[in-house]
N, C-alpha and C positions, 0 to 999 in steps of 0.2 A: 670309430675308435676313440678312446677317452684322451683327453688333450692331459702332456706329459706333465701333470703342474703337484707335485708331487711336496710333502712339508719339505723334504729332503735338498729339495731343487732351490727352494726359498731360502732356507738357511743356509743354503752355501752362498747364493747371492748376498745377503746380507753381511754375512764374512768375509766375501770375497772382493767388496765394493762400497765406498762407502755411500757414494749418491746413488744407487741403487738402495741401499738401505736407507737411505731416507724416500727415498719412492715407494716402496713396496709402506715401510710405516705413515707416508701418506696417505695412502690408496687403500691398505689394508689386501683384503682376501678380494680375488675377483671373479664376478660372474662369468666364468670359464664359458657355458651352453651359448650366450649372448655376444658372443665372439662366433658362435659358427652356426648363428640364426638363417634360415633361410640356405643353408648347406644341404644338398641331399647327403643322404648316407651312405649311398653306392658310388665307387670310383668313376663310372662313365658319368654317372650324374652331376658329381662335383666337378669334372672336367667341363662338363657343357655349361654348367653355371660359372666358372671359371670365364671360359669364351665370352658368354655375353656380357659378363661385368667388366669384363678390361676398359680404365681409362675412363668407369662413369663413378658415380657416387655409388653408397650404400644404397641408396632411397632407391638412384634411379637404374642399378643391376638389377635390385629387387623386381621392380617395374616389368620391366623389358624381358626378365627371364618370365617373369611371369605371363607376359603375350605370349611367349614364344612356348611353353606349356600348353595356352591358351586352343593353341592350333592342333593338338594334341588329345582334345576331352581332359586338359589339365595334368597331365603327366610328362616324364621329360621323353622325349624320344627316344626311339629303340634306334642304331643304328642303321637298322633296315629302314626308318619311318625318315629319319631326316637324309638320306643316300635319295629315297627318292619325293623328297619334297624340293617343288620349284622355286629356287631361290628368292624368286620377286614374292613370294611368301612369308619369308621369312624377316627380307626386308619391309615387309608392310607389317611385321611385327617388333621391328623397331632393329633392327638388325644391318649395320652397314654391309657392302658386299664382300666386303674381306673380312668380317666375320664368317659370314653366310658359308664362306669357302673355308673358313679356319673349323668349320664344325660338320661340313659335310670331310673335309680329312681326316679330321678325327675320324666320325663317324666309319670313311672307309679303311684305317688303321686297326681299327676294332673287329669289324665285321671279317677282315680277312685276317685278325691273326696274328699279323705285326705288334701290334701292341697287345701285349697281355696282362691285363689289367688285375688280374687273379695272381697273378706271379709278383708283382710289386712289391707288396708287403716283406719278402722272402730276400728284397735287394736293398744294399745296403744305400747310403742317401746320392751318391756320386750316379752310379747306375740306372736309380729313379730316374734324379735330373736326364742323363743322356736320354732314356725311354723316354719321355713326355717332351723335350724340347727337338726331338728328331716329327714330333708335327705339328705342324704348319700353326702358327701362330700363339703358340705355347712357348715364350722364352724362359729363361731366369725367374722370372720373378713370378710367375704362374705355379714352376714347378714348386717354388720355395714354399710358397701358399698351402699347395695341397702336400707337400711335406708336414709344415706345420700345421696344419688343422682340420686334414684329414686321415694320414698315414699318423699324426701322432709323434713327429719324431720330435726327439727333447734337446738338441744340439743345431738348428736352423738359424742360419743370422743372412736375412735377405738384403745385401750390401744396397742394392739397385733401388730400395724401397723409402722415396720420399721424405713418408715419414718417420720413420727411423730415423732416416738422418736427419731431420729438423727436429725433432726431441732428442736425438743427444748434442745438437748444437747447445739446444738450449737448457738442458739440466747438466750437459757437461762444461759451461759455459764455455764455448768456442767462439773465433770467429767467423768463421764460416760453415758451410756444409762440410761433414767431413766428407772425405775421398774416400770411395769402398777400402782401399788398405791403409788411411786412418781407422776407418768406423772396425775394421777388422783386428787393428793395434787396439784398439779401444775396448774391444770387446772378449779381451783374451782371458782377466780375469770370471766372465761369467760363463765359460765353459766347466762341464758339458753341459748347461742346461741356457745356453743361448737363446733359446725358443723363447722362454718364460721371460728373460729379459726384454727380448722385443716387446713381447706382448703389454707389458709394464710400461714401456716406452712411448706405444701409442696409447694406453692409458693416461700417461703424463700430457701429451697433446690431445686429446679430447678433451681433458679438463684446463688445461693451459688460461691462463686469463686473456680477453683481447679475441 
């Protein structure tokens, strides 16, 4: 689905903010695709790429989903494929074993029905979150993720997410992290299109000097 980054959404930010409006006219227009590099397209897919990147870099989610593809003749598992793939497999694919287990629940959440992955789209964002964080090693900050960059939604502001909060420490000159209901106070003005702000945000710390 096309990420919600719309002129509409920009120029309200820019009216709406003023160090937002100087980020965005820093930064300019951004390569939207290069944000969801390395994403598959299908919702099971982005959930299992999901799983394996928790908690490592860009490079090395990249990595790691890719062994575990690997095992597969290079394609992401059917849930039938990883239900019955032997853990220590997965692990020898770079997999700790709480993932290992966080992707055979998926896997069995899918395969029987409980989750319906087709119906998503149809639920509004509170919904999604419940569906995806009811398994097993999908919290918050997973669900926010595949809200915003792969359901598309244009109002996501992930309180939990690092850096988010170290790029508005630092372009909202704070002193400290903010607290998700600071960063939430913070962020009232760029509703409804909170997504595009985040995403601006970690723009600003990728380029950050230092």
């Amino acid at each position: 689905m096309p990420l919600p980054f719309s002129s509409e959404a920009v120029e309200h930010l820019i009216a709406a903010d003023s160090v937002m409006r100087r980020i965005i006219g820093e930064h300019g227009p951004l390569d939207l695709e290069e944000r969801r590099r390395g994403r598959p397209d299908d919702s099971y897919g982005a959930l299992v790429r999901s799983i394996t990147g928790q908690q490592l870099s860009v490079k090395a989610a990249r990595t790691i989903y890719g062994r575990v593809c690997a095992l597969y003749d290079g394609h992401t598992p059917t849930p039938r494929e990883l239900i019955e793939t032997d853990p220590n497999d997965l692990r020898a694919a770079g997999l700790s074993y709480s993932k290992a287990a966080y992707l055979k629940d998926l896997a069995g959440k899918v395969e029987s029905g409980e989750l319906d992955l087709e119906h998503l789209p149809a639920l509004d964002d509170r919904e999604v979150s419940d569906m995806l964080t009811a398994v097993k090693g999908l919290g918050q900050w997973t669900a926010d993720m595949f809200m915003m960059f792969h359901l598309g939604r244009p109002d996501v502001l992930p309180v939990g997410d690092l850096g988010i909060r170290k790029a508005a420490e630092i372009q909202y000159g704070l002193r400290k992290l903010p607290s998700p209901d600071r960063l939430r106070r913070l962020a009232r003005p760029w509703r409804p299109y909170r997504t595009l702000a985040c995403v601006y945000l970690w723009e600003s710390l990728d380029n950050a000097p230092g």
